[in-house]
N, C-alpha and C positions, 0 to 999 in steps of 0.2 A: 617747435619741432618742425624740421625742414619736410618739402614734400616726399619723399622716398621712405619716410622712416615712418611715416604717415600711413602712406599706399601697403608697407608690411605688416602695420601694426591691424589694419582692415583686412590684410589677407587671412592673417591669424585669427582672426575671429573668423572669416569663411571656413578654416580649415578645421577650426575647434566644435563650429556648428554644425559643419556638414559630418564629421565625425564621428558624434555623437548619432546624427540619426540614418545615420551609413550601419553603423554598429545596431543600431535599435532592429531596421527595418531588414537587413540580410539574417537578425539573429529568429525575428517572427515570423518571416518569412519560411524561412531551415522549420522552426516549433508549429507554424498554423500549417502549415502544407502549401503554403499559397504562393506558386511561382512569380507571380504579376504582382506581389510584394516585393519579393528577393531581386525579381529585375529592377524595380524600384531604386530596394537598395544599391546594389547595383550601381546603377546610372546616378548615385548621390556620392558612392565611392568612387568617378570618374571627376566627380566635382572638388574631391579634397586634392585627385592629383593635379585638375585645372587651377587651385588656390597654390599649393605649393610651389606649381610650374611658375606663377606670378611673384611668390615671393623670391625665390630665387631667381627671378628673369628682372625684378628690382634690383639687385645688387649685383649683376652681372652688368647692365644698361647706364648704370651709374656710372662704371669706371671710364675714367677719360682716354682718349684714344694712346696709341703705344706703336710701337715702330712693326709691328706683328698687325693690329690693327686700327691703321689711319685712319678710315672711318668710323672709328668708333665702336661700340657694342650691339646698337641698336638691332643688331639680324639674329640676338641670342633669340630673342622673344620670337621669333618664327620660325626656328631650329626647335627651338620647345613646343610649341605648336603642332608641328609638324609632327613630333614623337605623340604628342597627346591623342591625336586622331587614329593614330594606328593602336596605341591601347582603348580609346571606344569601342573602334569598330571590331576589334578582335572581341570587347566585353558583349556588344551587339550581337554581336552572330553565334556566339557563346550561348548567351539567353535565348537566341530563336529556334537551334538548334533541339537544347533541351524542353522545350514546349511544344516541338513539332512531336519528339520523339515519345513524348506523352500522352499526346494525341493522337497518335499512331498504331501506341501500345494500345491493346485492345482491353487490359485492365481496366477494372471498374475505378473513375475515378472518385476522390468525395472531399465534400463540403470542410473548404478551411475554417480554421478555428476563429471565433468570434473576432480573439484580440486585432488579428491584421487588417479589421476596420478602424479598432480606436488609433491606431500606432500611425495609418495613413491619412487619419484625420489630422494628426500631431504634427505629422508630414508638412501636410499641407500649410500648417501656422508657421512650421520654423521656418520654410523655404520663404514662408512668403517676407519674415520678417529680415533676414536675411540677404534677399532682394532691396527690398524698401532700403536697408543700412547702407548696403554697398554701394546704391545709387546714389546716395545722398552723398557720401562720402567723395564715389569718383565727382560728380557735379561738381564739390565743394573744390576740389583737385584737381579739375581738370584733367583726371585721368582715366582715356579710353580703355586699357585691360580693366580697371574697377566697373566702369561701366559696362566693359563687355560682360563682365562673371555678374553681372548683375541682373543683366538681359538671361544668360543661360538659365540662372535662379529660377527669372520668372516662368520661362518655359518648362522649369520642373515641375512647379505648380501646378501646369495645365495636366502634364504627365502624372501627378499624384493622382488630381482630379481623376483621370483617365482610368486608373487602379480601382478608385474608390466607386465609382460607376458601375466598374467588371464585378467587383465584390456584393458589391446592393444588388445585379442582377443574380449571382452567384445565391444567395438565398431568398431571394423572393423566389425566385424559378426553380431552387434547387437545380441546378444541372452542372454539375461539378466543372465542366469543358470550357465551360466560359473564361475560367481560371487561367487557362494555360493559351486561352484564344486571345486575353487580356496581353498578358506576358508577352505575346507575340507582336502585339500592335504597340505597347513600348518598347521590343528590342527595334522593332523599324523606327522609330522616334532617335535610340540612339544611335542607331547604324548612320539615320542622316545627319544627325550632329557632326558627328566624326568624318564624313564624307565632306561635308560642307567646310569642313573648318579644312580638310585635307586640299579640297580646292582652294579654297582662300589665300592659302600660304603659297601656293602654286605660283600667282602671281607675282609675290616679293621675290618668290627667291630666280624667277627669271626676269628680275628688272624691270618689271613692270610697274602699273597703278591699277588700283580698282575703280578709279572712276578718271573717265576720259576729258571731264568737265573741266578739270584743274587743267588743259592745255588752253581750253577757250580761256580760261582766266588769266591765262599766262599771255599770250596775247594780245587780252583786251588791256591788259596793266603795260604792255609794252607800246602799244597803240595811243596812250595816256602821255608817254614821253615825246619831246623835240629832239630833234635831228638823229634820228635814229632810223634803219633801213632795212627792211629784210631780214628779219630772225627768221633762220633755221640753223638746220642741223639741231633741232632741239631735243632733249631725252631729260627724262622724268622718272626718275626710279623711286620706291619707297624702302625704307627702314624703319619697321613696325610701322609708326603714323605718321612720320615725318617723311618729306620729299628733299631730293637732292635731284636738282637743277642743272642742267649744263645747256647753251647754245649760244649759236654766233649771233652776230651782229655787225651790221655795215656801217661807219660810220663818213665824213668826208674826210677824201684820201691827205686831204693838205692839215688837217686836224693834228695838234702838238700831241705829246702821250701826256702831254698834262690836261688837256681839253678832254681826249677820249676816255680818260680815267673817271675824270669827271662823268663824263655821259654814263659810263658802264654802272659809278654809283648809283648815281639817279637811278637807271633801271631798276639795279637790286631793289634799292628801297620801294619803289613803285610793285614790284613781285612781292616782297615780302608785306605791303598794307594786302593783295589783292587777295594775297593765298594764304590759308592760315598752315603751321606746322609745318615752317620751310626751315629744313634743316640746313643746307648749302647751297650756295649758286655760283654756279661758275661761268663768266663770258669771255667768249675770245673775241677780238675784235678785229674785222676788217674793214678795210679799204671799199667807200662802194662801188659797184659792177665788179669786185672782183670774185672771178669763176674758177671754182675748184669742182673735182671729182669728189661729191659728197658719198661715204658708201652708209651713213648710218644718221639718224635723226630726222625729225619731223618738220614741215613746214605750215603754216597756217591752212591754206588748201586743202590741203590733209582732213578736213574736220566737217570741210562744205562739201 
């Protein structure tokens, strides 16, 4: 079984799992009174749309590039992202909303019903085992969205936890508020998911990286090479996890284009040991001391 069919077949088990206790914990949550339940759920039913967004962002990412897109697919997966942060944060502020306005209401509030500790106890085992799968899976795959929905998993955990805490104050104190004061500290758990993830994408989709280290490496692997001179003009953008490469390179101006072809491999190959999830690299090659008006890309300098 190739790896993509893999990566769907893991997502289908997040989406059948989270499903199941998405459906459990919004339906006890609506029967015990317990808002800090249903936010729960809640925040379990943003996780079936984060699995489906993966499965479908596998079979989008697959297809090979096409005269519409020569780069390829790879920016589906942050286009979907992008959409998934804005249904969070809408479900976030949805939940804190309704817990504020409960606490506000001067109505007596009262003690939810027993079950939405057993069902957050339940919670708590399926996320966890679910997490545990998905890691394994991406590790085995090499694949960072498995591994990312496996990280979120685990932080759900923490969030059950956080329910299950409110509810055991909830009747040992009797004081029904805690309920909806619970609910409110995981609608901000989810407001920052979705905010976080809404920044993240920020940077892909203005050409960016997240991390500025992969230029040192990109230099120190150039640095590695003979006869080579002055890279700049360098830009480094990503596509999901992968980078695409582009800058120049000075090479000696009497140099055949069968020599400098040569040199430019070398490079590649020397970028591609240093940096892992290089999607393309592209060098132009010049003549050395030759001076143009650079209007865009980076130079080593740039970093000290």
């Amino acid at each position: 079984m190739d790896k993509t069919k893999q990566i769907i077949r893991a997502s289908w088990v997040a989406v059948g799992g989270n499903a199941f206790l998405a459906v459990l914990k919004i339906t006890v949550g609506i029967i015990s009174g317990s808002l800090a339940v249903l936010g729960d759920g809640i925040d379990t039913f943003t996780d079936i749309i984060t699995s489906l967004i993966t499965l479908i962002t596998a079979r989008i990412i697959s297809k090979q590039p096409d005269k519409k897109f020569s780069y390829g697919y790879m920016r589906a997966d942050t286009i979907a992202a992008k959409v998934l942060s804005f249904v969070i944060l809408f479900a976030g502020f949805q939940l804190a909303i309704s817990s504020i306005s409960q606490i506000i209401d001067a109505q007596k509030g009262f003690i939810p019903s027993p079950i939405a500790i057993y069902v957050t106890i339940l919670s708590i085992i399926g996320k966890f085992l679910l997490s545990w799968y998905l890691h394994l899976k991406g590790k085995k795959l090499n694949s960072l969205m498995l591994r990312a929905n496996a990280k979120n998993m685990k932080n759900d955990v923490l969030i059950s936890f956080s329910v299950l805490a409110g509810l055991f104050f909830v009747y040992i104190l009797e004081i029904p508020i805690l309920d909806p004061i619970t609910a409110i500290i995981v609608s901000l758990f989810i407001i920052k998911t979705g905010f976080e993830i809404f920044k993240e994408t920020n940077v892909e989709l203005m050409d960016g990286v997240k991390d500025n280290a992969v230029y040192t490496q990109l230099f120190e692997a150039i640095k590695e090479c003979k006869n080579v001179y002055n890279p700049h003009r360098v830009r480094i953008r990503q596509m999901g996890d992968l980078y695409v490469i582009s800058l120049d390179l000075e090479v000696d101006g009497n140099s055949t284009v069968y020599e400098s072809h040569k040199i430019s491999r070398t490079v590649e190959d020397a970028i591609y040991k240093k940096i892992d999830n290089v999607y393309d690299i592209r060098i132009h090659i010049e003549p050395k001391g030759n001076v143009e008006e650079e209007k865009f890309g980076l130079v080593e300098k740039d970093f000290y």
